[in-house]
N, C-alpha and C positions, 0 to 999 in steps of 0.2 A: 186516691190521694188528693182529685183537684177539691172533692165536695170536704175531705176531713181537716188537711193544711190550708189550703187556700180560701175555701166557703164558698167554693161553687155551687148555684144550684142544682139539683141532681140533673136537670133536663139539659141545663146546657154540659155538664159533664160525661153524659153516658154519649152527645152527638160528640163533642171533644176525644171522646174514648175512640169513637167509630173512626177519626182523624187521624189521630197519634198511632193507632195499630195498622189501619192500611198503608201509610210511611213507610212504622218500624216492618211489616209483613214484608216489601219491596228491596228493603235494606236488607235485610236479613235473609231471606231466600235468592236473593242478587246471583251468590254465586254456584245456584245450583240453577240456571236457566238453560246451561249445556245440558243437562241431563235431559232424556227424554222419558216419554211412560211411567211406566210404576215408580220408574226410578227417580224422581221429581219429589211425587208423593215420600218416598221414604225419605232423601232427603228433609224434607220439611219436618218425619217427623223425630229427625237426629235433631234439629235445629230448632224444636220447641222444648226438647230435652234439654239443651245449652241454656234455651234461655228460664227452664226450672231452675236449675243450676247457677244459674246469676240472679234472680229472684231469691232463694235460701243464700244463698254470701255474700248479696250487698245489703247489708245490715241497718246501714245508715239510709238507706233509702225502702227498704220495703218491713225493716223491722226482723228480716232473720227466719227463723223458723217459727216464731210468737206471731208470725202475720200481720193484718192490720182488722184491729177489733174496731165495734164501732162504729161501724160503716152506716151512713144514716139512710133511712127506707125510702121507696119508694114514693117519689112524689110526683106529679104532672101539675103545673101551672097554679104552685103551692100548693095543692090539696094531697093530704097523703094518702096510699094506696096501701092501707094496711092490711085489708083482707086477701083471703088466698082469691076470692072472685075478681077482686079488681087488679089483681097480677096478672090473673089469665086474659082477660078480655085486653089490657094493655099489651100482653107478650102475643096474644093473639093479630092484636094491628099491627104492630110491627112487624111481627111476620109476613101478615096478605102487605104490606108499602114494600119487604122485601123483594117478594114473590114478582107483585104487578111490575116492579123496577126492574128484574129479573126477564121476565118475559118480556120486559121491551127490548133488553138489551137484548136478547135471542133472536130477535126478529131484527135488529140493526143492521146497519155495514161491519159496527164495529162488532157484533153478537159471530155474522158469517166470517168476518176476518178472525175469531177464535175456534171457529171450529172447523178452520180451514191449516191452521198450524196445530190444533189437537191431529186430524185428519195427516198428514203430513208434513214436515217443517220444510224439506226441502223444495217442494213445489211450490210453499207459501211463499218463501224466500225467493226461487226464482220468478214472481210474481214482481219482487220489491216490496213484499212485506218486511220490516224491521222486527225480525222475533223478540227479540232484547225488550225493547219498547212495548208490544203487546202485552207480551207476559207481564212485565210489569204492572199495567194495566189491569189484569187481569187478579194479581196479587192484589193488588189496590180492592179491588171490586171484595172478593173475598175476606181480605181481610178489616176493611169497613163493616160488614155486615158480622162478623166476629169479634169486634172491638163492641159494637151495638149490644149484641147477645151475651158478651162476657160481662161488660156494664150493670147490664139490667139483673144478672144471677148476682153479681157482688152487692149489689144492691138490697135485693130481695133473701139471700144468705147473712147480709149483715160484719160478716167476716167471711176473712179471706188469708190464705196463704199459699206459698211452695205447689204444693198438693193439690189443690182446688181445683185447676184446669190441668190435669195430666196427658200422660200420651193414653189413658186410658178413653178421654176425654173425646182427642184427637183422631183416634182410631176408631171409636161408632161413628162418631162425623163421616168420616172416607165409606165407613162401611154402609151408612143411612146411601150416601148419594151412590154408590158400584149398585145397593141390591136395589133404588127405584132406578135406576139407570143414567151413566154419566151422561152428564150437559142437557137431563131434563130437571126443569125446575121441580116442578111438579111430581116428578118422580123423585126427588129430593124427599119433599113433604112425605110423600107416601110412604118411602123406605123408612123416618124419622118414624111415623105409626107406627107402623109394624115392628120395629124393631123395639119401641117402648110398649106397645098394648099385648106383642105376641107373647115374653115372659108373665105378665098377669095374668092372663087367659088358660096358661100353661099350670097354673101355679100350682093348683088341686094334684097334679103329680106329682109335687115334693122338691127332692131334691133331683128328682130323674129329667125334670123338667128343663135344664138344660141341655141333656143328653137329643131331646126331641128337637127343642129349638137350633141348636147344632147343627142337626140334620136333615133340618128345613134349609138352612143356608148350604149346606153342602150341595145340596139336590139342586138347588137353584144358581148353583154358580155353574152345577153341572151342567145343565139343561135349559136353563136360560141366560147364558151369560153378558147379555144385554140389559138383564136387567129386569123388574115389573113392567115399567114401561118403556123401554129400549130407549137406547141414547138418541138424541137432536141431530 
């Protein structure tokens, strides 16, 4: 909306994107920070359902169920990115500036001060860790690099609606970082592979080909439930 009303250009709109969602991310999951574990996780992904659900009936502002067509391409530093190469090699730096940003934060005070309230909240807390705060923090973190990446697909899709970023969306995301393993970056990336290359590789089996991939995750939630490369 900032590139098609306003005439923002795409670069300053998709860091503008990365802004506005780590806010609303903060805002919006606020009052599930009592929750702890899984429980956290599914909240959020009641509350990305809400917010499909205000995206399809606020009309005047997102267009309704018609979406927002039109949306103009990819560009860096005016030059446009029209081809499918030059999307990848852009979505690819993005990614390693996430990643490197990523791994610093892991290795911080403020990285061990999160995986000391994942780890525990009550010993964090009797620490004088401020969980409220963190977490919040930690929404921020997440949901900047999800404002970034949803930016750049609207971009690169051209249109957009309702539907575009579902919970279906939502739930490979959760399941990419459980099967490399929570709170490793890098395990992040890996699960993202595997979960995108393991159905093409599969594919020569048909339709049974889900039934296998299935059962690769099953095995490995059984047996490794730390993950590819086990959590931080």
């Amino acid at each position: 909306m900032l590139t098609l009303r306003l005439g923002w250009p795409v670069e300053l709109a998709i860091l503008a994107a990365g802004l506005i969602t780590a806010g609303l991310g903060v805002l919006l999951v606020f009052p599930a920070f009592r929750l702890r574990g899984h429980y956290v996780a599914i909240a959020t992904l009641g509350m990305g359902e809400i917010v499909t659900l205000v995206i399809l009936n606020w009309a005047a502002l997102t267009n309704g169920p018609i979406g927002l067509p039109g949306v103009p391409p990819l560009s860096l530093f005016g030059a446009e990115l029209g081809s499918t190469q030059a999307i990848y090699w852009l979505s690819l730096g993005v990614l390693l500036v996430i990643l490197l940003l990523q791994l610093r934060l892991d290795r911080s005070y403020l990285g061990r001060t999160f995986r000391a309230i994942r780890e525990d909240e009550v010993a964090a807390q009797s620490y004088g860790i401020s969980l409220n705060r963190y977490k919040g923090l930690a929404f921020a973190f997440g949901g900047f690099a999800a404002g970034l990446s949803g930016a750049i697909t609207a971009h690169m899709y051209s249109y957009i609606n309702h539907e575009t970023f579902g919970n279906t969306i939502s739930i490979l995301g959760l399941t990419m970082a459980i099967l490399g393993g929570m709170g490793n970056a890098v395990g992040a990336v890996l699960g993202a592979a595997v979960l995108i290359i393991a159905p093409e590789l599969l594919r020569f089996l048909g339709d049974s080909r889900m039934l296998f991939y299935g059962l690769a995750l099953v095995l490995l939630v059984r047996f490794r439930p730390q993950g590819l490369l086990g959590s931080v």
